[in-house]
N, C-alpha and C positions, 0 to 999 in steps of 0.2 A: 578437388577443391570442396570442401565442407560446406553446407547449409550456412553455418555460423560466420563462415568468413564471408562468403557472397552477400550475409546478411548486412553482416558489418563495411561491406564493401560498397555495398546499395547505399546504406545510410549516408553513409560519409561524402556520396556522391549527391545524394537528397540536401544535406547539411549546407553544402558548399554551395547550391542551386539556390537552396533556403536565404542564405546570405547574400545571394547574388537578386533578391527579389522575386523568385520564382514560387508564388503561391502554393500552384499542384504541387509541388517537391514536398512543401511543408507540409500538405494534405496527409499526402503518402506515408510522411515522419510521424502524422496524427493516428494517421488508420492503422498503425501498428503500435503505437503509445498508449492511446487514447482507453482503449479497455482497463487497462494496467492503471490507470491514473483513476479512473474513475471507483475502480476498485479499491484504489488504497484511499482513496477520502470516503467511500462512503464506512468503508471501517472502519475508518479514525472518524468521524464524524457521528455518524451513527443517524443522519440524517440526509434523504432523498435529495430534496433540491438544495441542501446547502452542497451537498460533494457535486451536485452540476454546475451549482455557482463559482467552485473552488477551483473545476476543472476550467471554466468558461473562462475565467479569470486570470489562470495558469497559463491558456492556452495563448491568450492575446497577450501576455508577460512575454512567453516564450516568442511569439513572433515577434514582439517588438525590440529581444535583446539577442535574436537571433543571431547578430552580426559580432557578438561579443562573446559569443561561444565557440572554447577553443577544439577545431578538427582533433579526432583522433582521442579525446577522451570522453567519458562517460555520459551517453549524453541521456540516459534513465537516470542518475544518479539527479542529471542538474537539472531536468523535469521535476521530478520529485520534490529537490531543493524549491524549487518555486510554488511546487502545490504546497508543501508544507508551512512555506510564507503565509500563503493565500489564507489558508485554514485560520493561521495564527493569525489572521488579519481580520476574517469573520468570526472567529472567538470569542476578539477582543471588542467586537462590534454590537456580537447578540449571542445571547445562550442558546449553548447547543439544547435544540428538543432531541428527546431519547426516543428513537424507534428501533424497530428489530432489524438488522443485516442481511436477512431472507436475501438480498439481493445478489449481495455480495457475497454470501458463502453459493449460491444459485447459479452466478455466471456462464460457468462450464459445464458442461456434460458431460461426468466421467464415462460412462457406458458401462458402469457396474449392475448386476443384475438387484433383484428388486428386494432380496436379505439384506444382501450388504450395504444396499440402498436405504434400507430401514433404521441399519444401526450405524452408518454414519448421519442420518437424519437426526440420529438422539444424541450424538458423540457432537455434532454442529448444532443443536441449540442448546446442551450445554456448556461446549464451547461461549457460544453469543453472549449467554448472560453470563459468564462468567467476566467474558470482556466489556459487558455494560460497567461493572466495578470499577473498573480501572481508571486513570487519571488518562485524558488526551495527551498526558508527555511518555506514558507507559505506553497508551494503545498503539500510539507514535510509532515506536522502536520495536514492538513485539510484529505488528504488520508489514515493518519494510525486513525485519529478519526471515520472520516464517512464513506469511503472506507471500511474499515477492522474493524471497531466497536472496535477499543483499550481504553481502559481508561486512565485517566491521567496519574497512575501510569506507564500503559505499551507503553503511552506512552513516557514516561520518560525512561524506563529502555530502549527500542529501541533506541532511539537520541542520550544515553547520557548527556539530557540536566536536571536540576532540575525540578522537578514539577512545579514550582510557572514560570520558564522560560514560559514550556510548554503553559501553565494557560494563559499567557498575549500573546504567539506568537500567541495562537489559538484563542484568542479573536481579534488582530489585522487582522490574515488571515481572519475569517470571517464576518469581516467589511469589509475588503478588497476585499474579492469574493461579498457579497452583494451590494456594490459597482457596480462592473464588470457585474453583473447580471441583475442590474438595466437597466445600461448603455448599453447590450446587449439587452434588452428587448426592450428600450425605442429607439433603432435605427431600429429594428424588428417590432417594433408598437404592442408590446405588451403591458398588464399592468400589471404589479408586486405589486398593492393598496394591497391582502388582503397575499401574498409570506413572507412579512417579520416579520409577528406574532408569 
């Protein structure tokens, strides 16, 4: 039996507990979500305590519709779905302030040594500002693709948006980051000739 299915085997049984009123189970659903979510707001955000507020927000969302979530499908996808609300909810409330990602490109520890650790240090805060550029509906779609390795579908079933929407926004966002990455580079005095293959 795979890691993946026991994973998914736990869940589903955390889910069902969740539903059934049992707090710790939801705990359990957080301590293994809960990074993941904080990570994609504070990308999409670009802001510390607005992505805690979003996540905070998310979190009490999800317990309260807990009961209404169906066993057996995606239950990252319909997280997501909710923090993305949330986001659009404090958007629409207050202007995102622009700070740096540091955090969130920071979370993990690859365990690369201290070269490679240097030139992905400059490859991720070119990255950053290039993602500063971007509209919240681009930063949206490019974070739950490459960020969180979603497919179209999950991406789709997160946004709320149709697939074919998905399809064209995430083509335009990364025209638009390629773009931004260029133009980072090329004010850097980098060269980006063999990057966009």
């Amino acid at each position: 039996m795979s890691d993946e299915i026991l994973t998914a085997s736990i869940e589903r049984e955390a889910i069902l507990s969740c539903q059934q009123g049992d707090k710790e189970a939801f705990r359990r659903v957080l301590d293994f979500h809960g990074d993941h979510l904080y990570r994609t707001a504070l990308l999409i955000t670009r802001d510390a305590s607005r992505a805690e507020e979003a996540v905070q927000e998310t979190l009490i969302r999800a317990w309260k519709k807990i009961k209404t979530f169906k066993a057996g499908t995606n239950l990252r996808a319909w997280l997501n779905r909710l923090l993305i609300n949330c986001i659009s909810n404090l958007t629409s409330r207050k202007q995102l302030r622009q700070v740096s990602e540091d955090k969130a490109f920071g979370l993990s520890d690859t365990g690369v040594g201290p070269e490679q650790s240097a030139l992905d240090s400059e490859t991720a805060a070119m990255l950053q500002s290039a993602l500063r550029t971007l509209s919240v509906e681009h930063r949206t779609v490019l974070v739950l693709r490459f960020f969180n390795d979603l497919s179209l579908p999950e991406i789709a079933e997160s946004t709320g948006l149709r697939e074919g929407t998905v399809k064209s926004r995430l083509h335009r966002a990364t025209a638009a980051l390629r773009d931004a990455v260029t133009a980072t580079a090329g004010s850097a005095g980098f060269s980006v000739e063999g990057a966009q293959s």
